[in-house]
TORSE-655842 format. One record per residue (C-alpha): x, y, z. Coordinates in steps of 0.02 Angstrom, whole numbers, plus 50000, padded with zeros to 5 digits. Layout:
XYZ...
END
This chain:
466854784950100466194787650273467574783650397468994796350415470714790350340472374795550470473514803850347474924806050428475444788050419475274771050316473654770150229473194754250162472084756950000470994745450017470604731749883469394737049736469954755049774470474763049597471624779249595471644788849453472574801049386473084811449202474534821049167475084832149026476884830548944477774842349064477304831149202475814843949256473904834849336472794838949243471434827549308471124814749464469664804649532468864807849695469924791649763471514800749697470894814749822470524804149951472194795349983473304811049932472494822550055472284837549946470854845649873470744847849669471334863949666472884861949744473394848549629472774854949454474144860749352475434853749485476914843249464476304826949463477834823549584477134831949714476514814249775478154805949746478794799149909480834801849943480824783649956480254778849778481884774649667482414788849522482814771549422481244766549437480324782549358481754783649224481344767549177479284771249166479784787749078480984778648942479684766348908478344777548876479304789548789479284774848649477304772748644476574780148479474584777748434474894761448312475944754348449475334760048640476454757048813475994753348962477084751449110476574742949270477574747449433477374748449604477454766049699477444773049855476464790049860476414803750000475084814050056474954830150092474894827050273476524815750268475864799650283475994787250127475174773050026475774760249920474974756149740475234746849585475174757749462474934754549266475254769649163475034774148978474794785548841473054791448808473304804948683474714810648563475374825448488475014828048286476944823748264476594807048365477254808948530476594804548686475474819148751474454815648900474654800849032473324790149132473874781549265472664769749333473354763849492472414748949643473024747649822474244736749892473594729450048474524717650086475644719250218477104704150185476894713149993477274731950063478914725450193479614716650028479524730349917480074743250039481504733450067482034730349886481814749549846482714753849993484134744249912484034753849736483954769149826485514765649943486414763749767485774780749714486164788149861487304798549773486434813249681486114806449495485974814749346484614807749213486064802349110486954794749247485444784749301485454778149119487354770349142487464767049329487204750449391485674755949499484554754249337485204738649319484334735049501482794742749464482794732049299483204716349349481994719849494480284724749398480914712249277480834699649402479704683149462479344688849628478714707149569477724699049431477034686049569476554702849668475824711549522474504696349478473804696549632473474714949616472774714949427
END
């Protein structure tokens, strides 16, 4: 990529652009592609071994991850996840970008748990596409806006939201014109 991307606002991915990204089963990187780099802001050795959540944008709903965690928590190797949600990410220079991101189990622990993530994620560049789903997370996360625990994310009705949201014809609408 030649031209110089401003950081420190919205970035639109552009389409074709594929993000990638691995984790480990604490949540740690453990590997990215130079596109990953490119739209984060920060070098591979500042995200290596790093909290995968160090991209997560304040805005993004904790429904929304407890609901991609849960579901991948049941993947085993005879019978693989894969989640598909949209997420706003941060860079390192405090800008953001949206994505749709599909996520899934690539590798799993001799007793059959999940043990390392891919998530394979493609721009959103659609304008009309971001304003919608900035306003519907803004909703789920003016529900949270008390300080959840994991358990009380699992009862309260804000997972609900998220659920009947992701579960929903207008986000599957938005997601096949991404895939």
């Amino acid at each position: 990529m030649t031209e110089k991307i401003d950081l420190t606002k919205r970035v639109i991915v552009p389409k074709g652009v594929c993000i990638y990204s691995s984790t480990n089963d604490q949540g740690k990187i453990t590997g990215t592609n130079p596109e990953f780099l490119t739209y984060s802001g920060y070098e591979y050795d500042e995200l290596n071994g790093q909290d995968h959540n160090i991209i997560r944008h304040e805005d993004m709903p904790q429904s929304l991850f407890y609901i991609l965690w849960t579901e991948l928590q049941k993947s085993r190797e005879h019978v693989p996840t894969e989640v598909i949600v949209f997420v706003k990410n941060k860079t390192k220079f405090g800008g953001y970008y949206w994505v749709l991101a599909t996520v899934s189990v690539t590798k799993y622990k001799p007793n059959g748990q999940p043990a390392l993530y891919m998530s394979n994620r493609v721009g959103v560049y659609d304008v009309s596409d971001i304003n919608w789903l900035e306003n519907e997370y803004k909703q789920i996360k003016l529900c949270e806006s008390r300080k959840l625990s994991a358990r009380e994310i699992s009862q309260h009705k804000c997972l609900t939201m998220a659920t009947e949201l992701i579960q929903g014809e207008k986000y599957a609408e938005i997601i096949k014109k991404y895939r």
